[in-house]
C-alpha positions in Angstrom: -19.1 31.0 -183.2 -20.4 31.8 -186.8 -19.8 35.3 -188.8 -23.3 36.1 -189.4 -24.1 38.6 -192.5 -27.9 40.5 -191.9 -29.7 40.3 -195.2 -29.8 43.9 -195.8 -26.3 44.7 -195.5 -26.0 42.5 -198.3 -28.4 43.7 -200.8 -26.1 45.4 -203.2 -23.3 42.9 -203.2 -26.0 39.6 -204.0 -26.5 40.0 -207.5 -22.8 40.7 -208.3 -21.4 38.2 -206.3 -18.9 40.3 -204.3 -17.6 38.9 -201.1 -19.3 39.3 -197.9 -18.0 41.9 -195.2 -18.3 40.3 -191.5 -20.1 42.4 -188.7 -17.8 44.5 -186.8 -18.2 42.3 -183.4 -16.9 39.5 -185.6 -14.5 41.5 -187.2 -11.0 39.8 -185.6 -12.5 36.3 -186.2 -11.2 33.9 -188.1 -13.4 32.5 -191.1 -11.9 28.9 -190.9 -12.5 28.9 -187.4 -15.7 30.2 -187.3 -17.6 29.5 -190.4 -19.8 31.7 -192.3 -23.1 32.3 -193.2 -24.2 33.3 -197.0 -27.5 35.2 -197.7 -29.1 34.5 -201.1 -32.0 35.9 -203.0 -33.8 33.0 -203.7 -33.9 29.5 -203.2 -31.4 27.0 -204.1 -32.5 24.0 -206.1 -28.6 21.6 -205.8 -25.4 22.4 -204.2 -23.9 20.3 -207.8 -22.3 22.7 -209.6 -22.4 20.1 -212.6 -26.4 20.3 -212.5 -26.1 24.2 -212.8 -24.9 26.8 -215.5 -23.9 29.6 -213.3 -24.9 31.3 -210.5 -24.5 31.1 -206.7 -23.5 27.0 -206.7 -20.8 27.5 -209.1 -19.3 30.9 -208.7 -19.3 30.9 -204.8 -19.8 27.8 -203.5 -18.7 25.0 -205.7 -14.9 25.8 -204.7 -15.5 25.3 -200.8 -17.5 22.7 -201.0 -15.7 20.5 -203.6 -12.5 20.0 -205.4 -11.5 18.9 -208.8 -8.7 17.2 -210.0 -6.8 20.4 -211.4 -7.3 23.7 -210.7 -5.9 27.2 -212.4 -3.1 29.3 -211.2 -5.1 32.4 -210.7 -1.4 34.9 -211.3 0.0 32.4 -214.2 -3.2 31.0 -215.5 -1.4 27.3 -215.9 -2.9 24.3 -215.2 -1.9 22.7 -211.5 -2.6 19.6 -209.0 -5.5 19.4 -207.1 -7.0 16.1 -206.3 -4.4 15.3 -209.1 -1.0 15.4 -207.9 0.3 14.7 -211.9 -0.8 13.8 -214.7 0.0 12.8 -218.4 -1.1 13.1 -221.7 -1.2 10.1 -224.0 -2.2 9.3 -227.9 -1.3 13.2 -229.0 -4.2 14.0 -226.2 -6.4 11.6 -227.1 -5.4 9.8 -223.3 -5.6 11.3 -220.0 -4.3 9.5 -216.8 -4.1 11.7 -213.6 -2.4 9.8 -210.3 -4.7 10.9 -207.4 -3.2 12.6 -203.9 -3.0 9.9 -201.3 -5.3 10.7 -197.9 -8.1 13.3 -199.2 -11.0 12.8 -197.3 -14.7 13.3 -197.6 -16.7 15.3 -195.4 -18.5 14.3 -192.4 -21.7 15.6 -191.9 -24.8 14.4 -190.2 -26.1 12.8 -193.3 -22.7 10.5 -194.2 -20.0 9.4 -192.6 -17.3 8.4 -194.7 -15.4 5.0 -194.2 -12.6 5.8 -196.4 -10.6 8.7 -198.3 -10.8 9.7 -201.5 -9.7 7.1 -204.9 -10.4 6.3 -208.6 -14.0 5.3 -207.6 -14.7 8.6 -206.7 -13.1 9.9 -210.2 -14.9 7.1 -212.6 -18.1 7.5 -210.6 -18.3 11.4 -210.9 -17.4 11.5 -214.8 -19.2 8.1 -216.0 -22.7 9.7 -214.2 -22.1 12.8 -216.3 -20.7 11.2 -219.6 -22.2 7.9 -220.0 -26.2 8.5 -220.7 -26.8 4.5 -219.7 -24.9 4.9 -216.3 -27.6 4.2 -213.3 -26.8 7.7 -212.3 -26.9 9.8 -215.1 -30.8 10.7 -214.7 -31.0 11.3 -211.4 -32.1 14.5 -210.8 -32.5 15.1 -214.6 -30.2 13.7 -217.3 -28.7 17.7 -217.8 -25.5 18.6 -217.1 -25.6 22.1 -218.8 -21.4 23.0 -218.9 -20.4 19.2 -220.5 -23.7 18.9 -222.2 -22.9 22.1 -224.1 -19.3 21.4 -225.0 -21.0 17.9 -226.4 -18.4 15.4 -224.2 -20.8 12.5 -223.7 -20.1 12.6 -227.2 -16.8 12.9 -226.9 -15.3 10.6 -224.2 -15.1 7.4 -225.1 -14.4 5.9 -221.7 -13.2 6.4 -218.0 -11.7 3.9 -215.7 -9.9 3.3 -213.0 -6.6 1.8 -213.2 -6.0 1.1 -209.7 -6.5 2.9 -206.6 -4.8 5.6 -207.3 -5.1 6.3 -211.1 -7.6 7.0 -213.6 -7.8 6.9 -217.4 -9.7 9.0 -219.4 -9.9 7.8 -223.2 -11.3 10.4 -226.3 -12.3 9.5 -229.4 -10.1 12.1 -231.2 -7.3 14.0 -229.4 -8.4 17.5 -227.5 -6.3 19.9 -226.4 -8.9 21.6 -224.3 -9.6 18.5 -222.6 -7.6 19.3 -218.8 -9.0 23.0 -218.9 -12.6 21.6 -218.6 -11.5 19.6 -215.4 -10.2 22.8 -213.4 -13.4 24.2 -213.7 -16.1 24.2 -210.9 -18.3 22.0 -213.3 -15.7 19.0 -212.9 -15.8 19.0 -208.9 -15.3 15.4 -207.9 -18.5 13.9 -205.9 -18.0 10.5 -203.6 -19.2 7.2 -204.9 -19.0 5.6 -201.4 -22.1 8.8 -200.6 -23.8 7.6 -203.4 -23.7 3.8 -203.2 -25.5 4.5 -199.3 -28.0 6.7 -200.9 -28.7 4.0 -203.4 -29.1 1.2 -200.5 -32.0 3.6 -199.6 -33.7 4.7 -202.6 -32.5 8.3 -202.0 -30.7 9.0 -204.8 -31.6 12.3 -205.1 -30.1 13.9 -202.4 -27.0 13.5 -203.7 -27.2 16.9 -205.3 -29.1 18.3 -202.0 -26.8 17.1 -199.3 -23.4 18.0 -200.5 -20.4 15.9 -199.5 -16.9 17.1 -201.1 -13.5 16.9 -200.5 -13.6 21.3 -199.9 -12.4 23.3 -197.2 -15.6 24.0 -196.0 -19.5 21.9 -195.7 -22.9 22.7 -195.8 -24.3 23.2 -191.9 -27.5 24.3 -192.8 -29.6 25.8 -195.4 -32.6 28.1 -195.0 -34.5 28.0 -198.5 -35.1 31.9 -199.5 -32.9 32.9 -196.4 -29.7 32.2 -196.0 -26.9 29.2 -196.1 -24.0 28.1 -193.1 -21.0 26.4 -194.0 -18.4 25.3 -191.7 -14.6 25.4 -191.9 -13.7 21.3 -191.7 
């Protein structure tokens, strides 16, 4: 069963981006059991929160959808793992290398079935597409990427690579303190390179950003354009 939210009890609380509040015959229900739906005013254009600048995609969903490799203490405000289960900092923080969590799998949904779990593909291919303006992936959809583009990193990152399986190097061409606070936000959530390689093997690139596939605690079930979105607990 799915909480379901009627669009008028949810005028006031759309623009401001307040949590929903269940019907009461769904009151007692669990939301990780049951799902939820989300009513929007409007229509959404990509469930990427790195193709967005605010908004509905990266205020609300980009979090239970997708994961990044750090996230914020929201009580201590410090830096901790998240696809990352440690990292380091190299060259006076000019070097980055974060060692990835072993067993984090992708979502299946009707449009992709992953074959394996989450590694430094996944990692290099999420921040070459959005950093390297030559990568195969970068226009797809449109070359923008409004939160890096604005903080001028394709600029700034020199390279990213994988190391092995379970480890991935970011490399900057001056040292940047700032540098892992930019990761734990919803701009940096991690997308899967084994999705897009499939989409690729079919000319559909773009729904890369229109079919969402993360790592998140929930997944995209269906989506109404100018009514309303489902996601599932996974």
């Amino acid at each position: 069963m799915r909480l379901v939210f009627p669009f008028l009890l949810l005028t006031a609380s759309i623009f401001s981006g307040a949590a929903l509040a269940a019907s009461p015959q769904s009151a007692s229900a669990d939301i990780r059991d049951s799902g939820f739906v989300y009513c929007v005013n409007g229509q959404v254009s990509t469930f990427n929160p790195q193709k967005t600048v605010s908004g509905l995609i990266v205020d609300t969903l980009a979090a239970q959808l997708y994961d990044r490799l750090l996230d914020v203490d929201p009580y201590t405000y410090r830096l901790v793992p998240e696809l990352a289960e440690s990292w380091e900092v190299l060259d006076n923080g000019a070097t980055y290398r974060f060692h990835l969590r072993d067993g984090v799998n992708f979502q299946t949904t009707p449009w992709f079935t992953p074959r394996r779990t989450l590694n430094a593909d996944d990692v290099v291919f999420t921040f070459q597409r959005i950093f390297n303006r030559d990568h195969p992936w970068h226009n797809v959809n449109g070359g923008a990427f409004p939160y890096f583009d604005s903080l001028q990193f394709a600029d700034a990152v020199q390279s990213v690579r994988k190391l092995d399986n379970r480890t991935v190097e970011f490399r900057l061409r001056q040292p940047d303190a700032s540098f892992l606070w930019h990761l734990a936000t919803h701009y940096a959530s991690v997308m899967s390179a084994e999705y897009a390689n499939t989409l690729a093997k079919n000319d559909r690139q773009e729904l890369l950003d229109r079919q969402p596939v993360g790592t998140g605690p929930f997944q995209l079930a269906e989506y109404r354009a100018g009514q309303y979105l489902s996601l599932i607990h996974i």
